[in-house]
Backbone as JSON Lines, residues from 0, in Angstrom:
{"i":0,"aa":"X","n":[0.85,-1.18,0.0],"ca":[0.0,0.0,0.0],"c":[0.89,1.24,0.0]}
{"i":1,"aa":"X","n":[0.67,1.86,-1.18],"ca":[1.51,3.71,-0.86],"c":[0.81,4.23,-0.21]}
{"i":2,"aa":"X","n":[1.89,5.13,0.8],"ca":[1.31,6.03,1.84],"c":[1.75,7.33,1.34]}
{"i":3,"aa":"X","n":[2.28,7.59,0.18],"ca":[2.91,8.98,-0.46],"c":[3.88,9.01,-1.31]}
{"i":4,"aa":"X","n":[4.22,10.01,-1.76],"ca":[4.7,10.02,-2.54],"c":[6.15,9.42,-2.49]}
{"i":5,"aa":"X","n":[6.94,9.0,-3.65],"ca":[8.49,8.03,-3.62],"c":[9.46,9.37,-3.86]}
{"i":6,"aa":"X","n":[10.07,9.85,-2.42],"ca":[11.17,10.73,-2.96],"c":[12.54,10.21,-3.33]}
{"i":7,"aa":"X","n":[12.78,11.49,-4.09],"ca":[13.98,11.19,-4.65],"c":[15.31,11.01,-4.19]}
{"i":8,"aa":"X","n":[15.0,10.8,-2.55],"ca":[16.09,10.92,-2.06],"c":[16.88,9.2,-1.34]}
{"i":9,"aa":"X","n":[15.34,8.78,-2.18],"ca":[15.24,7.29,-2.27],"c":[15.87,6.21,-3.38]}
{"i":10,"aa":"X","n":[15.97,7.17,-4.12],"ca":[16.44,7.02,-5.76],"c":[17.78,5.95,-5.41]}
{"i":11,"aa":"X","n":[18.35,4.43,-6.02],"ca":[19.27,4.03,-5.46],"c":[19.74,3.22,-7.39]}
{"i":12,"aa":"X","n":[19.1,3.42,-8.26],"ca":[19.78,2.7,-9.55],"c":[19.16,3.81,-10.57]}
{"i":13,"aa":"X","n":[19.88,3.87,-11.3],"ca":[19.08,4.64,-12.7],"c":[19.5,4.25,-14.02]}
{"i":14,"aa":"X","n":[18.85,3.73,-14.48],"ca":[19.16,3.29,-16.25],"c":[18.79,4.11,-17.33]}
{"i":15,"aa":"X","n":[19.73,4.38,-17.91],"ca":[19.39,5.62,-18.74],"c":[19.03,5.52,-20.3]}
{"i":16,"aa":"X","n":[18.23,5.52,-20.83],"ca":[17.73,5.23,-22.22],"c":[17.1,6.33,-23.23]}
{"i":17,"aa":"X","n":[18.64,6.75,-23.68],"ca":[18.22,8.03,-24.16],"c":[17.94,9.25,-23.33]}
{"i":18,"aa":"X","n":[17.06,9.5,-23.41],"ca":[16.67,11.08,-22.89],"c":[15.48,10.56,-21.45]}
{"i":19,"aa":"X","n":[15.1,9.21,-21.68],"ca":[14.39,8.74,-20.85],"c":[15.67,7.71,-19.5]}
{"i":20,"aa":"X","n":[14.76,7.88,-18.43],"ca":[15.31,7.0,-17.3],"c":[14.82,6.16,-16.78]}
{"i":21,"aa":"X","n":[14.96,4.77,-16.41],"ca":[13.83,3.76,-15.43],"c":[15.16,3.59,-14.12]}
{"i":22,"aa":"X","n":[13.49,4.36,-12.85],"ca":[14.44,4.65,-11.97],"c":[14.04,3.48,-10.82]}
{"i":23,"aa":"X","n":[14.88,3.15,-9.86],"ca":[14.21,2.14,-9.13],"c":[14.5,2.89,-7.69]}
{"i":24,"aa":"X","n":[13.84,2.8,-7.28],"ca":[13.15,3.56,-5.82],"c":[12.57,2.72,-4.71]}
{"i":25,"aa":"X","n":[13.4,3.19,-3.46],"ca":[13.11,2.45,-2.55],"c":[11.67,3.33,-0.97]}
{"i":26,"aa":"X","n":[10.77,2.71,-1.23],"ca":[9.66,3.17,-0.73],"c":[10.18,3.34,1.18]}
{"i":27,"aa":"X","n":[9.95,4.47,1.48],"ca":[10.76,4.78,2.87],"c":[9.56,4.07,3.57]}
{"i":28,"aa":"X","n":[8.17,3.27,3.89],"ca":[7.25,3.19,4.33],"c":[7.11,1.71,4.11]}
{"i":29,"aa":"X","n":[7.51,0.72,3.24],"ca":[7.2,-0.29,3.15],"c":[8.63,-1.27,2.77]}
{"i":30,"aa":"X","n":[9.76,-0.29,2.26],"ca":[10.79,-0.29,2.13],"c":[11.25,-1.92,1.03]}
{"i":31,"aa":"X","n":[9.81,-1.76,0.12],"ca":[9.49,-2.23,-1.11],"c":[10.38,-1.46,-2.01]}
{"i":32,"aa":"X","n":[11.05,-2.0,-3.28],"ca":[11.47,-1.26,-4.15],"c":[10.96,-1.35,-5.48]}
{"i":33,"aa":"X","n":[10.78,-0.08,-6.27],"ca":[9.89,-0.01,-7.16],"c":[10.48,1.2,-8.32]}
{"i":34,"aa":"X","n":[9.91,0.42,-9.37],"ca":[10.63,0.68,-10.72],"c":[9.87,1.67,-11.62]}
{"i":35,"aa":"X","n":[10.16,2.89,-11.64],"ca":[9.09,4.18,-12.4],"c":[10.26,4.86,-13.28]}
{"i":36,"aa":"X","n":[9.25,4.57,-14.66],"ca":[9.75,4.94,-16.27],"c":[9.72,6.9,-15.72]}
{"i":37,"aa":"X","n":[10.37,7.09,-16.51],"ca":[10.31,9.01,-16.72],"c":[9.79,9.47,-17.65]}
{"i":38,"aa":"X","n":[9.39,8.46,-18.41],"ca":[8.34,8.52,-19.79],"c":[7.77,7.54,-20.1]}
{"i":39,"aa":"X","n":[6.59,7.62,-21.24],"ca":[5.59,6.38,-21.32],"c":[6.41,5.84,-22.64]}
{"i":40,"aa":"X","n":[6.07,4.2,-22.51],"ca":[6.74,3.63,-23.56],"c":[5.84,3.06,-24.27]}
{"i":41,"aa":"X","n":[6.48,2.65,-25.76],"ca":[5.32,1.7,-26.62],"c":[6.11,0.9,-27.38]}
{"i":42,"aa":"X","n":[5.24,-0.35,-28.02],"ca":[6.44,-1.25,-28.39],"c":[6.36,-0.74,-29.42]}
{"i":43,"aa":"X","n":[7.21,-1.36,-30.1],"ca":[7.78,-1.41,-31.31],"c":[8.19,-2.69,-31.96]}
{"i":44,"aa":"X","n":[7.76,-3.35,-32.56],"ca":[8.35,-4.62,-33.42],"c":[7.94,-5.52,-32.53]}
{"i":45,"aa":"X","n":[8.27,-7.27,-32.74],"ca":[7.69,-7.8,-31.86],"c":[8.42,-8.67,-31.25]}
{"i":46,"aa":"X","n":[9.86,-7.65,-31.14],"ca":[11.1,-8.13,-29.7],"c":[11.82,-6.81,-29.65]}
{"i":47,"aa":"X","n":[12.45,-7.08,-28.2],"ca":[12.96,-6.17,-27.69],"c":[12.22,-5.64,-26.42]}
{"i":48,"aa":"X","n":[12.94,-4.57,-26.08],"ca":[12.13,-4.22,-24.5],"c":[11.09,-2.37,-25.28]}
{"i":49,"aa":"X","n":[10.21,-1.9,-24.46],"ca":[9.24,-1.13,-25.36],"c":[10.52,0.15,-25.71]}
{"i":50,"aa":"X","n":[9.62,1.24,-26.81],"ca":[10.59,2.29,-27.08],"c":[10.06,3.15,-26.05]}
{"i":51,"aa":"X","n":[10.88,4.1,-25.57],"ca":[10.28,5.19,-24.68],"c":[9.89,6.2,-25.53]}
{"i":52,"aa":"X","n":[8.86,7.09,-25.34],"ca":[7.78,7.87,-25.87],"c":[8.69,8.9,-26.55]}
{"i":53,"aa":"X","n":[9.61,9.78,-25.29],"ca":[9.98,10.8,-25.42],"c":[11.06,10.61,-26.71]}
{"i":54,"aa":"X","n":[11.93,9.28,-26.3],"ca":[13.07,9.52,-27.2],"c":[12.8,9.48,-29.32]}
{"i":55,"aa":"X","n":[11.21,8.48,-29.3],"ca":[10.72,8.81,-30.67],"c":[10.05,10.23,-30.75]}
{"i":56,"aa":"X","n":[10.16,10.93,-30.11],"ca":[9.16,11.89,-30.03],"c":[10.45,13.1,-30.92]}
{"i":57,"aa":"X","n":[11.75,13.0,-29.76],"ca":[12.87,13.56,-30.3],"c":[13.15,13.48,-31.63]}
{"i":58,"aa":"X","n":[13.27,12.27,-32.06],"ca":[14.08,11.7,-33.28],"c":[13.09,12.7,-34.12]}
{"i":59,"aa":"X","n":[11.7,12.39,-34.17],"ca":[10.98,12.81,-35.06],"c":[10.65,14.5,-34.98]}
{"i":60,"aa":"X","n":[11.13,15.08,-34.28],"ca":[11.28,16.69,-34.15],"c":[13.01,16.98,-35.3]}
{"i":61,"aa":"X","n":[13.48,16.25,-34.93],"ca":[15.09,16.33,-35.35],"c":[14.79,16.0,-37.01]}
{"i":62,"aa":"X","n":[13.91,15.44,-37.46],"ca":[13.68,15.38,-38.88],"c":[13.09,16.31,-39.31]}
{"i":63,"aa":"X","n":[11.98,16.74,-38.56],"ca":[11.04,17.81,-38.84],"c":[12.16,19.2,-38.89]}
{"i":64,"aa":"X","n":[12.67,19.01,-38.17],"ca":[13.23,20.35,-38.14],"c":[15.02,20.79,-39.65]}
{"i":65,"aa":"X","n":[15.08,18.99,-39.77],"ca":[16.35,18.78,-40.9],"c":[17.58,19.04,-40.24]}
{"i":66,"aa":"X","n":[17.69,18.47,-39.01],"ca":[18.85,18.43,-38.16],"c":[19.13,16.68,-37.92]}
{"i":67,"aa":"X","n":[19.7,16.7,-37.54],"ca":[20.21,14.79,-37.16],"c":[20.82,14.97,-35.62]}
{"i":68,"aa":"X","n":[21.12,13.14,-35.37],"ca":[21.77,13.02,-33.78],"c":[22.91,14.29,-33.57]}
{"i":69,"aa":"X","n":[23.41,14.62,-34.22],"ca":[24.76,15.13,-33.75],"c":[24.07,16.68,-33.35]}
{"i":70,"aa":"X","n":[23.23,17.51,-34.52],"ca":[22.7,18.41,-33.62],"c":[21.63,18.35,-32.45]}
{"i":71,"aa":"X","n":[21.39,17.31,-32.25],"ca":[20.1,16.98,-31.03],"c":[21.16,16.99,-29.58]}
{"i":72,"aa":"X","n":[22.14,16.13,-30.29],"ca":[23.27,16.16,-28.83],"c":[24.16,17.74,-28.45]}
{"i":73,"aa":"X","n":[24.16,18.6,-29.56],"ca":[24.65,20.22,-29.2],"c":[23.08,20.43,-28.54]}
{"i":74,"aa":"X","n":[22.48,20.29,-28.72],"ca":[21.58,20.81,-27.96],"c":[20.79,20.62,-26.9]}
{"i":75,"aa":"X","n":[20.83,19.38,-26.32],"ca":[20.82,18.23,-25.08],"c":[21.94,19.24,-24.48]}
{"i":76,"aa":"X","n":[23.04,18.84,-25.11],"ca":[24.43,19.38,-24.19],"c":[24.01,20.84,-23.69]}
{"i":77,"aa":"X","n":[23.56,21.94,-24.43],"ca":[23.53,23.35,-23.73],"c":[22.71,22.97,-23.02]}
{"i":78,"aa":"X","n":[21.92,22.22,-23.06],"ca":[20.81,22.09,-21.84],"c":[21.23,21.31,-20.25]}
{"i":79,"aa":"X","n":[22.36,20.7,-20.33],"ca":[22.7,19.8,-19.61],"c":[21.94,18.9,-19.09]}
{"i":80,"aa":"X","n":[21.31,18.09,-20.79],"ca":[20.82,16.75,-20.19],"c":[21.36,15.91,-21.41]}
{"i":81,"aa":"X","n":[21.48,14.78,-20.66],"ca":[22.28,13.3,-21.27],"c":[21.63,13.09,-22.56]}
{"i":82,"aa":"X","n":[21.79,12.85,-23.75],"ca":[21.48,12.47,-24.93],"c":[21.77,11.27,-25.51]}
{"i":83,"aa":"X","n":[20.67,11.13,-26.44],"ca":[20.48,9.26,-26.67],"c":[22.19,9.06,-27.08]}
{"i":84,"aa":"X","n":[22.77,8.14,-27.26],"ca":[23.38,7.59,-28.29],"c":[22.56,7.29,-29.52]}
{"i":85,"aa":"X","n":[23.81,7.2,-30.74],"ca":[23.72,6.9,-32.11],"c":[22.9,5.59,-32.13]}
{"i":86,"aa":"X","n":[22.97,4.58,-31.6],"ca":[22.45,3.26,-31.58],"c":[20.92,3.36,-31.56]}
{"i":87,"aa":"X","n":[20.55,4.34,-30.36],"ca":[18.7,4.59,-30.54],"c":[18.19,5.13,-31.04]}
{"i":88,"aa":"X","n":[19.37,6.64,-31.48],"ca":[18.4,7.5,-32.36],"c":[18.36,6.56,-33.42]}
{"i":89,"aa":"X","n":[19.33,5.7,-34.06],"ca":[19.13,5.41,-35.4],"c":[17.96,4.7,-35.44]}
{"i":90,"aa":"X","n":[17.75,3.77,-34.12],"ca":[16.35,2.87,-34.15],"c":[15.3,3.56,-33.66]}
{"i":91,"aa":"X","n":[14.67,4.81,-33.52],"ca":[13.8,5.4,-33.15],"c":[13.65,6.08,-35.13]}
{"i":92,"aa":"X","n":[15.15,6.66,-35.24],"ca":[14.81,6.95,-36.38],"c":[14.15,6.14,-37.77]}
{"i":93,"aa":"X","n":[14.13,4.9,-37.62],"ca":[14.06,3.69,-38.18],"c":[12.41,4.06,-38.22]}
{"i":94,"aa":"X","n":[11.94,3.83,-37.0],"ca":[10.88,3.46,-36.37],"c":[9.77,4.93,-36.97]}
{"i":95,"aa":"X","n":[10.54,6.01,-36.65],"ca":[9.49,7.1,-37.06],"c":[9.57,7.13,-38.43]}
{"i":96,"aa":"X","n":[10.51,6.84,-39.06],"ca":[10.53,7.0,-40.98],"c":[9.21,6.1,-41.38]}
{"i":97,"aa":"X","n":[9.48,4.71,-40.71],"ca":[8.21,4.01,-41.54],"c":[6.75,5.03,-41.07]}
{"i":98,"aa":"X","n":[6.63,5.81,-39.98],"ca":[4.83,6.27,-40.07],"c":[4.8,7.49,-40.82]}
{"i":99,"aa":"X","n":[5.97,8.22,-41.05],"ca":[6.06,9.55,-41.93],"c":[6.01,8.95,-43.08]}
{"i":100,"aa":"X","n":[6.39,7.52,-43.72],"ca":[6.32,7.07,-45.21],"c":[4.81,6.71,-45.1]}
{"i":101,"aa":"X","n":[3.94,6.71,-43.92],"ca":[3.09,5.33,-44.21],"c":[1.79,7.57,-44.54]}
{"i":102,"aa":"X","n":[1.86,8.22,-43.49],"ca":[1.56,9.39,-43.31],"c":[1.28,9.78,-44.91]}
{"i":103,"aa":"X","n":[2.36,9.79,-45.69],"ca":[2.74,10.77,-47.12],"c":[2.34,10.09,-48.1]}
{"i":104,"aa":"X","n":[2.35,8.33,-47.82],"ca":[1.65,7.67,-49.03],"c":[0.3,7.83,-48.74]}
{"i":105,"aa":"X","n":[-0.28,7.77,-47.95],"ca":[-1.98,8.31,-47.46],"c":[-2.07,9.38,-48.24]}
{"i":106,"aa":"X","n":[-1.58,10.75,-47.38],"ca":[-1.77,11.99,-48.23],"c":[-1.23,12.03,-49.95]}
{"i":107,"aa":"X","n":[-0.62,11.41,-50.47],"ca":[-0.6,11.78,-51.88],"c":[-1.51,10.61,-52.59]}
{"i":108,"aa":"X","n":[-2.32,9.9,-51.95],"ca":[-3.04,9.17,-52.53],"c":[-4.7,10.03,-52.54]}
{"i":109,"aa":"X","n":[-4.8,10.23,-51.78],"ca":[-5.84,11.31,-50.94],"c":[-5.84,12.37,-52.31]}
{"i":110,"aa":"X","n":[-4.51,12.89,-52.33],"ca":[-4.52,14.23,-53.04],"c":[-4.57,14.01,-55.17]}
{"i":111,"aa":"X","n":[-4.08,12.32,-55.25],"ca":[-4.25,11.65,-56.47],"c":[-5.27,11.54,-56.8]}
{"i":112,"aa":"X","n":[-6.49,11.12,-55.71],"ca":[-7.59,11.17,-55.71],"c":[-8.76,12.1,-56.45]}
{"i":113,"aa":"X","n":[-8.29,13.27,-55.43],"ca":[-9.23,14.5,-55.02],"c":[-8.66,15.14,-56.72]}
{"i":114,"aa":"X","n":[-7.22,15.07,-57.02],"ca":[-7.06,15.49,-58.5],"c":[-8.11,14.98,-59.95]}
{"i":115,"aa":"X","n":[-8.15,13.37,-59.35],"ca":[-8.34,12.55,-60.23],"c":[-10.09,13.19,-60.67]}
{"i":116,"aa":"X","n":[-10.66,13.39,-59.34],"ca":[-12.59,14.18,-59.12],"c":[-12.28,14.9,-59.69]}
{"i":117,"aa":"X","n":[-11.19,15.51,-59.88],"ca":[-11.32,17.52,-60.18],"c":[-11.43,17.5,-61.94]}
{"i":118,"aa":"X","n":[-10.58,16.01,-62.66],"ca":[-9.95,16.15,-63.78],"c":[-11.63,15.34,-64.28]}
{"i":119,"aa":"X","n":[-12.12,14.64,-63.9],"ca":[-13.21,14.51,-64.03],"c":[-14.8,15.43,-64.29]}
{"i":120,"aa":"X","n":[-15.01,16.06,-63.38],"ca":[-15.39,16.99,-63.19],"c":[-15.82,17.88,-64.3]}
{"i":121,"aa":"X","n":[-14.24,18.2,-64.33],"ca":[-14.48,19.58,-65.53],"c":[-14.3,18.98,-66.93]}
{"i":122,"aa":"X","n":[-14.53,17.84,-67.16],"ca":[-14.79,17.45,-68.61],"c":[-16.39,17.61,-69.25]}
């Protein structure tokens, strides 16, 4: 049973995954220890452990914007927080390319479409 909140002063392992952390925390009240993500995760593929939210969330700002890992990490760094390694962005990057391909073949089919009514139309 929690009796309040898990401070941080309880904090005794931290695994760091990317920009995300799974921290394990020792409950001062039941002195149970317990394992809380710093972000929500989702799977991805159907092995491996889940992706964390935040770090696809990154990758896919870093495209949007036409920057890559190396400027995400100048900019983690002025911030002074830890940045993914090359190994996740590339698999986050992996991971967000296929829904931006799956996104753009929708919309230009959509828009092949809506051409195709228009060319119709005015005959």
């Amino acid at each position: 049973m929690l009796l309040g909140p898990l401070p941080f002063t309880e904090i005794y392992n931290e695994t760091k995954s990317g920009l995300a952390s799974t921290l394990t925390v020792n409950c001062p009240f039941c002195g149970k220890s317990n394992t809380v993500l710093t972000s929500k995760t989702h799977r991805y593929g159907s092995r491996g452990p889940n992706a964390f939210d935040v770090n696809s969330r990154a990758v896919l700002a870093t495209l949007n914007a036409g920057i890559g890992h190396t400027h995400l990490s100048t900019i983690t760094a002025a911030l002074d927080i830890p940045s993914m390694n090359h190994v996740t962005y590339k698999a986050r990057e992996r991971e967000v390319g296929k829904a931006i391909e799956e996104v753009a073949a929708k919309s230009c089919l959509k828009a092949r479409l809506a051409e195709k009514e228009n060319a119709l139309q005015g005959t």
